[in-house]
VEXVOTOR-439348 format. One record per residue: residue number from 1; residue in three letters; x, y, z of N, C-alpha, C in turn. Coordinates in Angstrom, 2 decimals. Layout:
N
<i = NUM	aa = ALA	nc1 = X	nc2 = Y	nc3 = Z	cac1 = X	cac2 = Y	cac3 = Z	cc1 = X	cc2 = Y	cc3 = Z>;
...
END
This chain:
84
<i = 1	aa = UNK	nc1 = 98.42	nc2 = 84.49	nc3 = 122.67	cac1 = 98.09	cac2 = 83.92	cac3 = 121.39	cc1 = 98.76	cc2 = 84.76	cc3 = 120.30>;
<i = 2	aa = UNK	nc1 = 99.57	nc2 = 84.03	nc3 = 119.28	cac1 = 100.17	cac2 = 85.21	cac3 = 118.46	cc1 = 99.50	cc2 = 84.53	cc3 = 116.87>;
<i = 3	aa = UNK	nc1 = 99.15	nc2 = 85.02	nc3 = 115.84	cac1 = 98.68	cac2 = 85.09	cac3 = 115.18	cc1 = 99.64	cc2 = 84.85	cc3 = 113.93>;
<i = 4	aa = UNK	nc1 = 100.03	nc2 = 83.67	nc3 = 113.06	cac1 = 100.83	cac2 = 83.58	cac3 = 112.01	cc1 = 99.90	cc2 = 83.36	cc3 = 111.07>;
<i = 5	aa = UNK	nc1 = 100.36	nc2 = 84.22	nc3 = 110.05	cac1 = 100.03	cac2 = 84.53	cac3 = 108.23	cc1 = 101.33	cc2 = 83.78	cc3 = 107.42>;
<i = 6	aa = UNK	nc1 = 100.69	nc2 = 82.70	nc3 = 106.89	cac1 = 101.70	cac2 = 81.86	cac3 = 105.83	cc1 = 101.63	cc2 = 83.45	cc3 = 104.42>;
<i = 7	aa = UNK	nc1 = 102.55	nc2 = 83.06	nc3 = 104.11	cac1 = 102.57	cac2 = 84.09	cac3 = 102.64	cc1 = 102.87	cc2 = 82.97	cc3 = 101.44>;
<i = 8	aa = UNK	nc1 = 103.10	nc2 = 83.28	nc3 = 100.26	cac1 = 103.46	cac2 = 82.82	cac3 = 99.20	cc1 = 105.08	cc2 = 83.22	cc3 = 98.81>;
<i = 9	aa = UNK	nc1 = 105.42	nc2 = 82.61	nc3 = 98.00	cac1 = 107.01	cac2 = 82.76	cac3 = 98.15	cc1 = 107.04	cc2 = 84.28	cc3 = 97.26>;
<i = 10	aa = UNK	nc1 = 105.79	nc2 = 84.52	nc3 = 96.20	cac1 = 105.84	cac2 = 85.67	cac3 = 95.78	cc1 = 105.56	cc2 = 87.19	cc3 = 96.48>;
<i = 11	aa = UNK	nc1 = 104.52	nc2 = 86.27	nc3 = 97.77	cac1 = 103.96	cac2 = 87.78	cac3 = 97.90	cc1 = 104.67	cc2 = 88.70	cc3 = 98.52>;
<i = 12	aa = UNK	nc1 = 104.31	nc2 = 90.33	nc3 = 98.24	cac1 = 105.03	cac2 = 91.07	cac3 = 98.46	cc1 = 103.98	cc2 = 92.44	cc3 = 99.57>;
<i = 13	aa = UNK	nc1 = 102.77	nc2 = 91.91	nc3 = 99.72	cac1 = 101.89	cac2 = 92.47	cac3 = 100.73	cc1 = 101.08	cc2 = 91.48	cc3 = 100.97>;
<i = 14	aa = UNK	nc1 = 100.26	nc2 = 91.61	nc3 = 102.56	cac1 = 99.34	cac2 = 90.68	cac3 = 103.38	cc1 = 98.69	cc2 = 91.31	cc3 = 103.68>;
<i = 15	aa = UNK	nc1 = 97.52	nc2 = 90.81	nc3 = 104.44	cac1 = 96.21	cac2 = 91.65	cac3 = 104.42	cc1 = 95.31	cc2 = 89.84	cc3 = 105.75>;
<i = 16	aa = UNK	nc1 = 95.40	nc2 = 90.46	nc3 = 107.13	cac1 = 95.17	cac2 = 89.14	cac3 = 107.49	cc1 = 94.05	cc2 = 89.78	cc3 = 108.83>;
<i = 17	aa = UNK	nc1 = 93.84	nc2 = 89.23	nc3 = 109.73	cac1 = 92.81	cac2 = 89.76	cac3 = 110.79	cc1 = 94.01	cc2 = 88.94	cc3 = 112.17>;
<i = 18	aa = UNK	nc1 = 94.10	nc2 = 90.02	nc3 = 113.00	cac1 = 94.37	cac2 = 89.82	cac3 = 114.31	cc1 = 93.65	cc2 = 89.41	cc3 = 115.20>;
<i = 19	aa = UNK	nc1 = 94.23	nc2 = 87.67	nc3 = 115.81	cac1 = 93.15	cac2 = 86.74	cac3 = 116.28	cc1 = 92.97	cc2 = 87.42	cc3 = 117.59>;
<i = 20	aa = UNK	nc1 = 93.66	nc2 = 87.84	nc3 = 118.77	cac1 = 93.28	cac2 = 88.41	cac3 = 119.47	cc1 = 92.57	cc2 = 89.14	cc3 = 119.66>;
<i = 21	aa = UNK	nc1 = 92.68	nc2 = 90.49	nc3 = 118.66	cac1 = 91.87	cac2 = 91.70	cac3 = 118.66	cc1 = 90.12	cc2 = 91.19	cc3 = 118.42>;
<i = 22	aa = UNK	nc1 = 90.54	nc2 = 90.14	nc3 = 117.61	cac1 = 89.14	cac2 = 89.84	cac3 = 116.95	cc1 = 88.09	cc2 = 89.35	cc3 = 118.48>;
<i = 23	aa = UNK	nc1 = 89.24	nc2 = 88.42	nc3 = 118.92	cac1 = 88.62	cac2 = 87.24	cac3 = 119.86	cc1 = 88.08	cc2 = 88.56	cc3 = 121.33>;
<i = 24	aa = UNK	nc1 = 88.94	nc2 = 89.92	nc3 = 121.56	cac1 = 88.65	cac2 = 90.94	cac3 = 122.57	cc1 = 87.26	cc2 = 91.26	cc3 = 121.85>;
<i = 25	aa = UNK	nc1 = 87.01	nc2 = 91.90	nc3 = 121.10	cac1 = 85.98	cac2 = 92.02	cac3 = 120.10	cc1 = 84.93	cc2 = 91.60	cc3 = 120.62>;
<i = 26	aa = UNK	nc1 = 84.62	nc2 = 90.09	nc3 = 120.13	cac1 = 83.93	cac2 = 88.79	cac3 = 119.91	cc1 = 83.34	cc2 = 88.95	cc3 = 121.85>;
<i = 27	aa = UNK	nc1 = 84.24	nc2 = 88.86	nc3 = 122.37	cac1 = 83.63	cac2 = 89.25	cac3 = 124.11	cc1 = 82.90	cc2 = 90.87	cc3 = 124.68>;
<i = 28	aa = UNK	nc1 = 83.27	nc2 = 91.34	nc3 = 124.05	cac1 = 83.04	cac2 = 92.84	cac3 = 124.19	cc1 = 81.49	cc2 = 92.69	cc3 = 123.71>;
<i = 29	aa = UNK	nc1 = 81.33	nc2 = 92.22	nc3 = 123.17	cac1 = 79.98	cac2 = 92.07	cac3 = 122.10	cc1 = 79.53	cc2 = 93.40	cc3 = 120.57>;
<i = 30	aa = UNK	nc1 = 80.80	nc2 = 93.21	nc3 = 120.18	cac1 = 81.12	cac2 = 94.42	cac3 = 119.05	cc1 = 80.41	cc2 = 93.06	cc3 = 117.99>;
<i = 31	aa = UNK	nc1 = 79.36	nc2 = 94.27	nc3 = 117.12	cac1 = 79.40	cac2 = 93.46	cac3 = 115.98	cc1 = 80.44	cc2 = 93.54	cc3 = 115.33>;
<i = 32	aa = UNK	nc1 = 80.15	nc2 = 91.88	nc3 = 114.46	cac1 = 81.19	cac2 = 91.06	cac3 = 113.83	cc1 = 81.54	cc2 = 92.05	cc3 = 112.70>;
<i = 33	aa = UNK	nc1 = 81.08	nc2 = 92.69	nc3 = 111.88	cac1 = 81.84	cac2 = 93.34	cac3 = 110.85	cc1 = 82.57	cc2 = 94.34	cc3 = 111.72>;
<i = 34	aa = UNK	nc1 = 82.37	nc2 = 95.20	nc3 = 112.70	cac1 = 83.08	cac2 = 96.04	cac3 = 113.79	cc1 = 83.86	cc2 = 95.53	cc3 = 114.01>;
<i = 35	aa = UNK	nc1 = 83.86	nc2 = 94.43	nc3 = 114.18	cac1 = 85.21	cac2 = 93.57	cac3 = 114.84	cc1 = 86.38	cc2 = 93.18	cc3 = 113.65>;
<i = 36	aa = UNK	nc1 = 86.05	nc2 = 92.92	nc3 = 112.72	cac1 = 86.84	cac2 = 92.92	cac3 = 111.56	cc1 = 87.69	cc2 = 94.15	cc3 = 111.38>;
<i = 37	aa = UNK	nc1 = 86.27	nc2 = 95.06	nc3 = 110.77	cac1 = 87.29	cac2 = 96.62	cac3 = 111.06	cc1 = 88.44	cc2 = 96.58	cc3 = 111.71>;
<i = 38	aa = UNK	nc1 = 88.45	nc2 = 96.79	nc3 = 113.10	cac1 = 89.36	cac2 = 96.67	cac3 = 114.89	cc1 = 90.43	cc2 = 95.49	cc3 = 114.12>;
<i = 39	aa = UNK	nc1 = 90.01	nc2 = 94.43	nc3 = 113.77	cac1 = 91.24	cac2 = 93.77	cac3 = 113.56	cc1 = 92.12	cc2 = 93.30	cc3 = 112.60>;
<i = 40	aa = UNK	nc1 = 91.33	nc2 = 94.41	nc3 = 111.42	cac1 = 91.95	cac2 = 94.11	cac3 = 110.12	cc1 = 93.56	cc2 = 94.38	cc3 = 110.10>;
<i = 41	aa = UNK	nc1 = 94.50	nc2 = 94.06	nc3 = 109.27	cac1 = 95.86	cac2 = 94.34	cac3 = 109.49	cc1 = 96.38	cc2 = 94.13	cc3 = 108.15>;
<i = 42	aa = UNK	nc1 = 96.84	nc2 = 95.73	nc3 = 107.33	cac1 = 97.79	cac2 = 95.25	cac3 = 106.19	cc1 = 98.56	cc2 = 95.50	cc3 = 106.43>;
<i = 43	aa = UNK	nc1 = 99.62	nc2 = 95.38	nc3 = 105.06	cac1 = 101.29	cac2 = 95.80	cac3 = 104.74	cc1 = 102.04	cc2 = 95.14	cc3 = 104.15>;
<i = 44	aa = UNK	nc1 = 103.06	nc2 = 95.58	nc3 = 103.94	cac1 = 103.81	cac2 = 95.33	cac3 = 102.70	cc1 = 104.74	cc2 = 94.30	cc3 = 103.38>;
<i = 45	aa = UNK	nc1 = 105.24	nc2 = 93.25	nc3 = 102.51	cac1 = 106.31	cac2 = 92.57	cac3 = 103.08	cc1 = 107.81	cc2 = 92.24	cc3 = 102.25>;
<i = 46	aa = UNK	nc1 = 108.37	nc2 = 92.80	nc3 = 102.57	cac1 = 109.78	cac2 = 92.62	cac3 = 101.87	cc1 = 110.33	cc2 = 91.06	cc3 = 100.58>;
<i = 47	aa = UNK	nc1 = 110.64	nc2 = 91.24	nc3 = 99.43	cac1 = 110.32	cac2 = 89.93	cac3 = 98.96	cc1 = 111.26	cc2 = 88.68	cc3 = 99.59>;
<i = 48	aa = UNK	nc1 = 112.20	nc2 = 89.35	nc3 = 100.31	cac1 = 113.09	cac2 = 88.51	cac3 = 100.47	cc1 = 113.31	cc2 = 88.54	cc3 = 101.94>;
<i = 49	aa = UNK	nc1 = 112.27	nc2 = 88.19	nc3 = 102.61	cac1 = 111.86	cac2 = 87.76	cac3 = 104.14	cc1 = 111.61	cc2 = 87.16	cc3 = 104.28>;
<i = 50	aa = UNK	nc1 = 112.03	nc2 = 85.59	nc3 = 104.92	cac1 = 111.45	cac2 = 84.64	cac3 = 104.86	cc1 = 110.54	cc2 = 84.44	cc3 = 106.20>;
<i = 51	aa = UNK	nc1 = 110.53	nc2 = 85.40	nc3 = 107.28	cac1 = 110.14	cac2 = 85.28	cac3 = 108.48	cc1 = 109.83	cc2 = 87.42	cc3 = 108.67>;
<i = 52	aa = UNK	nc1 = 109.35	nc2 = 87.44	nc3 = 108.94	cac1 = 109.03	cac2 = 88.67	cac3 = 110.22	cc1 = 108.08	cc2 = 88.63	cc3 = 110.55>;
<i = 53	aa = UNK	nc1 = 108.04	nc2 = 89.87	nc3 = 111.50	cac1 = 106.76	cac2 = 89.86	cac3 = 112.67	cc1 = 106.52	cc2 = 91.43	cc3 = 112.46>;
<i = 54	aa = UNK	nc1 = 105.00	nc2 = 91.54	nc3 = 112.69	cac1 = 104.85	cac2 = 92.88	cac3 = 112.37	cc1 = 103.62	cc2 = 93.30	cc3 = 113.70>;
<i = 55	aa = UNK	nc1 = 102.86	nc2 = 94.25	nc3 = 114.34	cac1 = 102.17	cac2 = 94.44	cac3 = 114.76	cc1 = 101.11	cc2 = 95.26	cc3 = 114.54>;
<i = 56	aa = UNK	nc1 = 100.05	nc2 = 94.74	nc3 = 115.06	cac1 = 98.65	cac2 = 94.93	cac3 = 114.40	cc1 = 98.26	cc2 = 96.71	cc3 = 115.52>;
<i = 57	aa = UNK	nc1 = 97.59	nc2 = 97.37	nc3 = 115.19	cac1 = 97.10	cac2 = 98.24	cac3 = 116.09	cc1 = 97.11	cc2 = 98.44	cc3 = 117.35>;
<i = 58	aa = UNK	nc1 = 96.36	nc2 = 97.22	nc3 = 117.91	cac1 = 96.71	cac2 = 96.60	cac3 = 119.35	cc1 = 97.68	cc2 = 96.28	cc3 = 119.99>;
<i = 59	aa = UNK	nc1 = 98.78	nc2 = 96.09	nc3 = 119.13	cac1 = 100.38	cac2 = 96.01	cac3 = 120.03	cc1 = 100.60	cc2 = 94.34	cc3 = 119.86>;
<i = 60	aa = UNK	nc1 = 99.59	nc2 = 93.25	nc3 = 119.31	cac1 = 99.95	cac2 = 91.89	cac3 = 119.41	cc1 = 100.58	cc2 = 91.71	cc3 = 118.13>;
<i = 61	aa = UNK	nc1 = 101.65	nc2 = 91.11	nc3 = 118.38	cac1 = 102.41	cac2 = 90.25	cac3 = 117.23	cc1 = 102.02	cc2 = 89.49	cc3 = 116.24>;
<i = 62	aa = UNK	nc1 = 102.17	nc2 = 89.39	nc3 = 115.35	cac1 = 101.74	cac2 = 88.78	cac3 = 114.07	cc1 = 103.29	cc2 = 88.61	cc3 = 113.10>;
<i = 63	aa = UNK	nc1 = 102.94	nc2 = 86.82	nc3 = 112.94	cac1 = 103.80	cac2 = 86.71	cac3 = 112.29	cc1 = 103.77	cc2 = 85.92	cc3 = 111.01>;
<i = 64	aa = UNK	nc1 = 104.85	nc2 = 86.73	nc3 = 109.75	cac1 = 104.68	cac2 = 86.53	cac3 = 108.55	cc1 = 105.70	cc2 = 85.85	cc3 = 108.42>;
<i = 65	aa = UNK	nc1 = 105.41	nc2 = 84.29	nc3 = 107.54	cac1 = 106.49	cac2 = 83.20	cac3 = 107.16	cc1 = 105.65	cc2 = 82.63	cc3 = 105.52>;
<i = 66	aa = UNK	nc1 = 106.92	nc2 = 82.74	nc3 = 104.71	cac1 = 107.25	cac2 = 82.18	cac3 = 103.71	cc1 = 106.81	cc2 = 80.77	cc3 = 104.15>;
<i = 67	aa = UNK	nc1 = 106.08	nc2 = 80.44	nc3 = 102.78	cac1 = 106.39	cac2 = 78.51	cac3 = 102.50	cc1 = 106.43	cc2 = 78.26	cc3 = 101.11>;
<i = 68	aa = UNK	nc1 = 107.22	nc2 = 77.17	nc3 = 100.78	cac1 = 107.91	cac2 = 76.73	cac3 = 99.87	cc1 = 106.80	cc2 = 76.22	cc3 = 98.73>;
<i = 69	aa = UNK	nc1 = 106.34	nc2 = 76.65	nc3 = 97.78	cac1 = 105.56	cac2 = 75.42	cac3 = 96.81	cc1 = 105.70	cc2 = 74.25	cc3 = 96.85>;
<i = 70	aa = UNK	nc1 = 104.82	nc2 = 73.06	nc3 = 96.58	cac1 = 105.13	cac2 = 71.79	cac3 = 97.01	cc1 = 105.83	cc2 = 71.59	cc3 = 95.50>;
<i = 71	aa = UNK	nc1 = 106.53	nc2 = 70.70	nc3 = 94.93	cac1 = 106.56	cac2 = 69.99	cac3 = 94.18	cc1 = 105.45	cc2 = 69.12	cc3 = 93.77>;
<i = 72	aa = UNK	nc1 = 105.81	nc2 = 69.08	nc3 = 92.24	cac1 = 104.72	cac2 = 68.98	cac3 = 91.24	cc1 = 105.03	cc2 = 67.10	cc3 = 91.46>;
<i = 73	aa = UNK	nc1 = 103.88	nc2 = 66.73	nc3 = 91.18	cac1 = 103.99	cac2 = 65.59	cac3 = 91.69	cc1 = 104.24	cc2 = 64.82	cc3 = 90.66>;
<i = 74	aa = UNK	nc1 = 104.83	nc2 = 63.11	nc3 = 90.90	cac1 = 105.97	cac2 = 62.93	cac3 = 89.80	cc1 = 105.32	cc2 = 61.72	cc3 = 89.01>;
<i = 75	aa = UNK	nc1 = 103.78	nc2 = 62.19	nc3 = 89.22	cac1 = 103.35	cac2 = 61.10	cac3 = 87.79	cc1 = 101.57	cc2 = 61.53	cc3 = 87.93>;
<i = 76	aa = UNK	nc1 = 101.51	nc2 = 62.24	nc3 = 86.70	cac1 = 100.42	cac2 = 62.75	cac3 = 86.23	cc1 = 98.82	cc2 = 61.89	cc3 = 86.41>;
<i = 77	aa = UNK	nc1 = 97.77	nc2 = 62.32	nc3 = 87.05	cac1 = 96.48	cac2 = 61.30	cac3 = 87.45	cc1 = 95.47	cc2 = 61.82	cc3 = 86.55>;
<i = 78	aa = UNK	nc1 = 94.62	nc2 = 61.72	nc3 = 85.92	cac1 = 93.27	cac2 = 62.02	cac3 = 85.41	cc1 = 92.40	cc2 = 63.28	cc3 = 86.47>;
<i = 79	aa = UNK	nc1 = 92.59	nc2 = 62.20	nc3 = 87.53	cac1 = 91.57	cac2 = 62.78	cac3 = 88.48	cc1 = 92.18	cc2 = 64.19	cc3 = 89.25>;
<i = 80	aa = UNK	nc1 = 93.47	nc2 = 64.01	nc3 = 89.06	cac1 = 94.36	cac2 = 65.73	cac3 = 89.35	cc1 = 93.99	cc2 = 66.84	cc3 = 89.23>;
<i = 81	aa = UNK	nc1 = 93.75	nc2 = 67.82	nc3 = 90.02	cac1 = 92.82	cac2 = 68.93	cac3 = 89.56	cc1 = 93.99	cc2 = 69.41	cc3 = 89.02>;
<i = 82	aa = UNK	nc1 = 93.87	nc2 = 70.49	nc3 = 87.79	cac1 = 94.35	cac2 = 71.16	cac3 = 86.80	cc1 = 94.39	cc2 = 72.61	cc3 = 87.06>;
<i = 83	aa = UNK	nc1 = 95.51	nc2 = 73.27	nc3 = 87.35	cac1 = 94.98	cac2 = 74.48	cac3 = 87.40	cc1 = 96.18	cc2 = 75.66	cc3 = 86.52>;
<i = 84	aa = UNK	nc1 = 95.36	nc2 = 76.25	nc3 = 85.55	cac1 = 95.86	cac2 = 76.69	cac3 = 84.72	cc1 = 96.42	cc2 = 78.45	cc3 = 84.40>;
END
């Protein structure tokens, strides 16, 4: 199981939980905030990466991918949430 973190086209650090570690955890019978701890995972990510892979404590892969903003959509609704 490998674990992908979408980023923002800005971001420049992630901060995500390793599904494995969590899911070894989760069987072990570690409490759940313990288990967070064990599988928390930061770091910095280069701005101009559109892909890498980084590894969490445990040695499992985790991978960081860019996605594109959608386009603004091309005719304005009332009911559109607004966000400012």
């Amino acid at each position: 199981m490998t674990t992908t973190v979408w980023l923002s086209p800005s971001a420049t650090a992630f901060s995500c939980v390793c599904e494995p570690c969590l899911e070894r955890a989760r069987r072990s019978g570690v409490l759940f905030a313990d288990a967070l701890s064990v599988a928390s995972v930061r770091g910095a990510v280069a701005p101009e990466a559109a892909v890498t892979v980084v590894r969490c404590a445990g040695g499992h892969e985790i991978v960081l991918r860019r996605v594109e903003r959608p386009r603004p959509l091309a005719r304005h609704s009332e009911g559109q949430l607004q966000i400012a």
